[in-house]
C-alpha positions as CSV (number, residue, x, y, z in Angstrom):
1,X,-63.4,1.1,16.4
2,X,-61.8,-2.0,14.7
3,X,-60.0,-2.6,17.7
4,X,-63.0,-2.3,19.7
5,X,-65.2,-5.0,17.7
6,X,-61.8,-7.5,17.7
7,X,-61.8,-7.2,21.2
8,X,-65.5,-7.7,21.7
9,X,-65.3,-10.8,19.2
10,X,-63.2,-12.1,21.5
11,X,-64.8,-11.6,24.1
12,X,-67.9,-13.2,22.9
13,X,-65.5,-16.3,21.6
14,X,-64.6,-17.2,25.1
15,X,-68.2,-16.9,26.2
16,X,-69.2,-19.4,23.8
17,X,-66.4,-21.6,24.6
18,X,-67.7,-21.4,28.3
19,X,-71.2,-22.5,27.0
20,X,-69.6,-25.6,25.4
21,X,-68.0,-26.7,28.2
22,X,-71.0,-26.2,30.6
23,X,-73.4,-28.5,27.4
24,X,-72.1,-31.5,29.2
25,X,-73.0,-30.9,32.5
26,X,-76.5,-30.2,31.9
27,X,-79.5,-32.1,30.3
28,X,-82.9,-31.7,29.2
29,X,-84.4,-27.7,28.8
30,X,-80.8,-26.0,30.2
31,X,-79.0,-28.0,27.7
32,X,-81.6,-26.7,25.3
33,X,-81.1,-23.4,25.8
34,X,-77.3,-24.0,26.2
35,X,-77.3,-25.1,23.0
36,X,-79.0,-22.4,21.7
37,X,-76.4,-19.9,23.5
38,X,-73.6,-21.8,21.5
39,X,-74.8,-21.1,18.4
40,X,-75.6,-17.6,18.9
41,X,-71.9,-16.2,20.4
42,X,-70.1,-18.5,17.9
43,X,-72.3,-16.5,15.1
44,X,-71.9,-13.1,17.1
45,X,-68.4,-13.8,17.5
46,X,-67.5,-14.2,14.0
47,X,-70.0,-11.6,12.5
48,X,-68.2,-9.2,14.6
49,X,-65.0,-9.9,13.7
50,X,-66.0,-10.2,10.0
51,X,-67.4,-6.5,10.8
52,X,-63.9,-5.7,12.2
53,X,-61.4,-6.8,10.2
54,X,-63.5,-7.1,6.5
55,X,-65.6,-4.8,6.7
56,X,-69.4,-4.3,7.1
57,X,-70.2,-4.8,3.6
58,X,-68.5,-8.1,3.2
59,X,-69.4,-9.3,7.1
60,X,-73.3,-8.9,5.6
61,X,-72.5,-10.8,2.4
62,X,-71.1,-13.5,4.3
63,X,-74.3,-13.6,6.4
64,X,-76.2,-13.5,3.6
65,X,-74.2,-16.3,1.8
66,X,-73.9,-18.5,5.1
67,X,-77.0,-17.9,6.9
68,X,-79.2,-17.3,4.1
69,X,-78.1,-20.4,1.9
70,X,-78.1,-22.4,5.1
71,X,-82.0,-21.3,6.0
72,X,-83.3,-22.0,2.3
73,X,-81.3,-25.4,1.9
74,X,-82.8,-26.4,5.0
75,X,-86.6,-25.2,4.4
76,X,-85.8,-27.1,1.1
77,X,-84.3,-30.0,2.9
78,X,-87.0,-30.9,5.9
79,X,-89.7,-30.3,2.9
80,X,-88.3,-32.6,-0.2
81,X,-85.2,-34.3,1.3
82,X,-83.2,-32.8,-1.2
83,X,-80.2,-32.2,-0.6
84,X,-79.6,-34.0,2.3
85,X,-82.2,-37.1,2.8
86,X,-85.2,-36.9,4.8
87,X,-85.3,-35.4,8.1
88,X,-87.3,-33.2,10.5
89,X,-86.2,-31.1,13.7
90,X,-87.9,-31.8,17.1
91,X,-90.5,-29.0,17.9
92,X,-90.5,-26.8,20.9
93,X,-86.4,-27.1,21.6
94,X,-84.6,-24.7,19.9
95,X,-86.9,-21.9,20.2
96,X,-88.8,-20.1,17.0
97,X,-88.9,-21.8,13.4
98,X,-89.5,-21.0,10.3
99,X,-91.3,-23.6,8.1
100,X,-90.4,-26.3,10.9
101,X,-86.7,-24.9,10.9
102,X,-85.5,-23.3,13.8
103,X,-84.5,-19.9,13.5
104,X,-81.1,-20.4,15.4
105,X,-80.2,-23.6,12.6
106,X,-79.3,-21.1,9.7
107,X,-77.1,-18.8,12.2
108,X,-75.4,-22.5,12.9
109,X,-74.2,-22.1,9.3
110,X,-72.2,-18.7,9.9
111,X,-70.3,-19.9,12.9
112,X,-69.3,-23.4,11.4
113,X,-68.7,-21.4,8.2
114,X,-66.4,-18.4,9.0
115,X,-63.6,-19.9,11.2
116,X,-63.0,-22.4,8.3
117,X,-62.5,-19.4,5.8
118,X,-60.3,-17.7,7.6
119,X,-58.4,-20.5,8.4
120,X,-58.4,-22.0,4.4
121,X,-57.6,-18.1,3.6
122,X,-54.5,-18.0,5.8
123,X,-53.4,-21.8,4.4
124,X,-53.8,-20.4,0.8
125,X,-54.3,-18.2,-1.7
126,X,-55.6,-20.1,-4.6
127,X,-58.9,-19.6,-5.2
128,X,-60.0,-23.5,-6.5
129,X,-57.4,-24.7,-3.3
130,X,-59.0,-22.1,-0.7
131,X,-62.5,-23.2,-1.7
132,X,-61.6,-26.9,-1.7
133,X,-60.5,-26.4,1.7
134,X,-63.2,-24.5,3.2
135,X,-65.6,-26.7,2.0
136,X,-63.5,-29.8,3.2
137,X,-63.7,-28.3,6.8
138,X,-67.4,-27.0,6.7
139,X,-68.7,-30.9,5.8
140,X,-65.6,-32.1,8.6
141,X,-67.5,-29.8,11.2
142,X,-70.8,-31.4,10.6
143,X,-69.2,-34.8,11.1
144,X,-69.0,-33.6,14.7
145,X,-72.6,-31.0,15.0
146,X,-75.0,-34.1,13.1
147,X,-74.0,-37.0,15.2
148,X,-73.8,-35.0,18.6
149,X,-77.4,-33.2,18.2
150,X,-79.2,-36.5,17.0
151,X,-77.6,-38.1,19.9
152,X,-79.4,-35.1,21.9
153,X,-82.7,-35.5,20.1
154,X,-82.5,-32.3,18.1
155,X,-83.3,-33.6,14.9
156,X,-84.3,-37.4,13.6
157,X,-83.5,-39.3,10.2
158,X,-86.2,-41.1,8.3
159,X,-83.1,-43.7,7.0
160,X,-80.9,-44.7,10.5
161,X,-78.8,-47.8,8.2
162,X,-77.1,-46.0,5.7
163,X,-74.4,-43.9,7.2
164,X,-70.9,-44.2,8.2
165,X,-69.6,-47.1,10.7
166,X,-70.8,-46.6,13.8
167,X,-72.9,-43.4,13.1
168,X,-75.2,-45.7,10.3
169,X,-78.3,-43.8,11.7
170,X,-77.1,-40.9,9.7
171,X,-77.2,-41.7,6.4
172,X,-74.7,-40.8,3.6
173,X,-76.7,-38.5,1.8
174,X,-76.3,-36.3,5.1
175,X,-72.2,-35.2,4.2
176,X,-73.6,-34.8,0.4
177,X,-76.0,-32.2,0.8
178,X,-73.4,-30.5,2.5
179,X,-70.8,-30.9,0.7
180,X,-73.1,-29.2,-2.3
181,X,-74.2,-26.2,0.4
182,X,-71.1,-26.0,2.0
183,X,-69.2,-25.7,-2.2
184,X,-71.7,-22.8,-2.6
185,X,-71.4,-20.7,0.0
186,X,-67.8,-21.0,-0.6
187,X,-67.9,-20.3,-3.7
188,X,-70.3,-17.2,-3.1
189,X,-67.9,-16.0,0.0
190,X,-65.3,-16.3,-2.8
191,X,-66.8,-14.0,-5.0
192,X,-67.6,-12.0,-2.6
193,X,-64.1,-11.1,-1.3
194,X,-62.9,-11.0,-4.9
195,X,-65.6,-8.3,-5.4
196,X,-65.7,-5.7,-2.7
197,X,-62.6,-3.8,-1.9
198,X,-60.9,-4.2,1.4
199,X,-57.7,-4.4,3.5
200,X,-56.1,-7.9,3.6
201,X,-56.7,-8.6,7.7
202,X,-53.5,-9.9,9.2
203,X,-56.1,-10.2,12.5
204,X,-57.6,-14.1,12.3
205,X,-56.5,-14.7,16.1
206,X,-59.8,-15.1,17.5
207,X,-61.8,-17.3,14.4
208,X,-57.6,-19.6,14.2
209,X,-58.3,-20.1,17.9
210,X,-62.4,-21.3,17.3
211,X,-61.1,-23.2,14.7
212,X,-58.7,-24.8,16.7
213,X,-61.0,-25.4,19.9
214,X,-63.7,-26.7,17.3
215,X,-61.1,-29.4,16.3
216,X,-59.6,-30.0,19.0
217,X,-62.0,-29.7,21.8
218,X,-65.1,-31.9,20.1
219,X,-62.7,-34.4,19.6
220,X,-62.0,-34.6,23.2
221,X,-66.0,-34.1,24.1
222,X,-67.3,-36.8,22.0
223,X,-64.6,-39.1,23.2
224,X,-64.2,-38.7,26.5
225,X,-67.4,-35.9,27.7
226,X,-70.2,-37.1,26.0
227,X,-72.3,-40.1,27.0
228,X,-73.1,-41.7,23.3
229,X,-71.8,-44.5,21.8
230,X,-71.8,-43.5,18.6
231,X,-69.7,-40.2,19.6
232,X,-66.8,-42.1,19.7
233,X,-66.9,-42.7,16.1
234,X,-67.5,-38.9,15.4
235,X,-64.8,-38.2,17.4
236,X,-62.5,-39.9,14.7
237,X,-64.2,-38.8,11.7
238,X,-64.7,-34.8,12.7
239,X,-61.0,-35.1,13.9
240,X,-59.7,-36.3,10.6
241,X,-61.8,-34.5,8.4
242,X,-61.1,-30.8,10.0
243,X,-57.5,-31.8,10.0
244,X,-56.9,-31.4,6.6
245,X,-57.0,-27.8,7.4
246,X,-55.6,-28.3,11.1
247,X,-52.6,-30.1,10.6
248,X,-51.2,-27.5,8.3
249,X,-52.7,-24.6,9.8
250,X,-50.6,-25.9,13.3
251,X,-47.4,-26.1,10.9
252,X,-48.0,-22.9,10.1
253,X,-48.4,-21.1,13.5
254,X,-45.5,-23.1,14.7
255,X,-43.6,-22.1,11.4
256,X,-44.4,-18.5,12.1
257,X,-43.5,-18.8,15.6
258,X,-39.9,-19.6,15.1
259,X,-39.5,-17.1,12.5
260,X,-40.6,-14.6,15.0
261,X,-38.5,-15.6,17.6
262,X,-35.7,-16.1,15.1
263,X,-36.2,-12.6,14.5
264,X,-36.4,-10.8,17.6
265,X,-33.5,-9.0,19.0
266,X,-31.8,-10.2,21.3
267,X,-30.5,-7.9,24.3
C-alpha cells in the first residue's frame, strides 16, 4: 500500500510540474485555474507521500499545522495586517474563499511547507538546526510565490515602497510575517514527529526532487519565462534564499552518489 501511495505521489508530482510549465503559456481565466491546479497536486503530492512514508496520523497533523496555521494567519492577516502588512486577495480568481481568503491559499502552505522539511530533515538532525532550516526555506519560497502572484494580480499591497530592491511594492513586513508562521508550523511539525511513533522514511525522492524543481526551476521562470520586471529580482532572492538548504542538500546527493558507486561491485 505504501508503495502504492509513493508511486501515486509521484505521479501527481510530475503532473504539477506539467501545470508549471504550461503557467507561462497561458494568461487571464486558464492561467487562473492553472494556478489553482498547481497548488492543488503540489499539496496532493506531498499529503500522499506524508500518508506513505509517515504515516496517516502524522500526514494529518502536518495538514493541520500547515494548512490550518496558514488559513487562520491569513484570515488574521487580510483582516488586521498582522502579521504580514496590509493586503487583500483579488475576488472571483482563485475560486471559493473563506473570509475573503481563498480556499486553495492555506493548501499553498502545505506544498511550500513539506518539501522543505523533508529536505532540512535529510540535511540534519538537530532539532533548533532542522527548524532553522525549514523555516529559512519556507520564507525563501515565498520570495519566489509573493512577487510572481502580485505580478499576476492575485493579491495587492496597501504599502508598494517598502520592500526589497526591485520588488519595493512588497513591503518588508511581508518575509516577517512569515518568517513568524513559517517558525511555528515548524516548530509544531517538530513536535509532532517527536510525538507520534513512526518509521524513519529513507523515501524523500519525490518531495528532494520538488524541492529541487522549486529552486531550480522558478529561478529559471522568473528570469528567463516570465514577463515582469520585477521577477528578475526574485529570481535572485528565492534562488539564494532556498539555497541555504539547496547547496548542501546537492552536496549531499552527490556525496551519497559516489559512496554508492564506490560501493557497488564490480563484475
Amino acid at each position: 500500500m505504501n508503495t502504492i501511495l509513493r508511486r501515486a505521489s509521484a505521479a501527481v508530482a510530475v503532473a504539477a510540474v506539467g501545470a508549471q510549465i504550461v503557467y507561462p503559456l497561458v494568461d487571464g481565466r486558464p492561467r487562473d485555474a492553472v494556478t489553482v491546479a498547481v497548488v492543488a497536486l503540489l499539496a496532493a503530492a506531498s499529503i500522499l507521500h506524508a500518508v506513505a512514508t509517515r504515516g496517516r496520523l502524522w500526514a494529518a497533523g502536518m495538514v493541520a499545522a500547515t494548512a490550518g496555521v496558514g488559513l487562520l494567519s491569513e484570515v488574521v492577516g487580510t483582516a488586521t495586517g498582522i502579521p504580514y502588512g496590509c493586503y487583500e486577495y483579488t475576488t472571483g480568481r482563485l475560486g471559493w474563499s473563506i473570509a475573503d481568503v481563498p480556499l486553495v491559499v492555506p493548501f499553498a502552505w502545505t506544498a511550500g511547507f513539506y518539501p522543505v522539511w523533508c529536505v532540512a530533515s535529510r540535511l540534519t538532525h538537530r532539532r533548533l538546526s532542522r527548524i532553522l532550516l525549514a523555516t529559512i526555506g519556507v520564507v525563501g519560497w515565498d520570495l519566489y510565490l509573493d512577487p510572481q502572484m502580485v505580478a499576476d494580480g492575485q493579491w495587492q499591497w496597501c504599502v508598494t515602497d517598502a520592500g526589497l530592491p526591485g520588488v519595493a511594492h512588497i513591503p518588508l513586513t511581508n518575509y516577517a510575517g512569515w518568517l513568524l508562521v513559517a517558525a511555528v508550523m515548524t516548530v509544531l511539525v517538530d513536535l509532532l514527529d517527536r510525538r507520534i511513533v513512526r518509521t524513519t522514511s529513507l523515501h524523500d525522492a519525490v518531495p528532494i526532487a520538488l524541492f529541487l524543481w522549486t529552486w531550480l526551476g522558478s529561478a529559471l521562470a522568473h528570469a528567463v519565462f516570465l514577463d515582469a520586471p520585477e521577477l528578475r529580482y526574485s529570481a535572485v532572492y528565492g534562488a539564494v534564499t532556498m539555497g541555504v538548504l539547496g547547496v548542501p542538500l546537492v552536496a549531499d546527493l552527490v556525496r551519497t552518489r559516489r559512496a554508492e558507486l564506490r560501493n557497488t561491485p564490480t563484475a
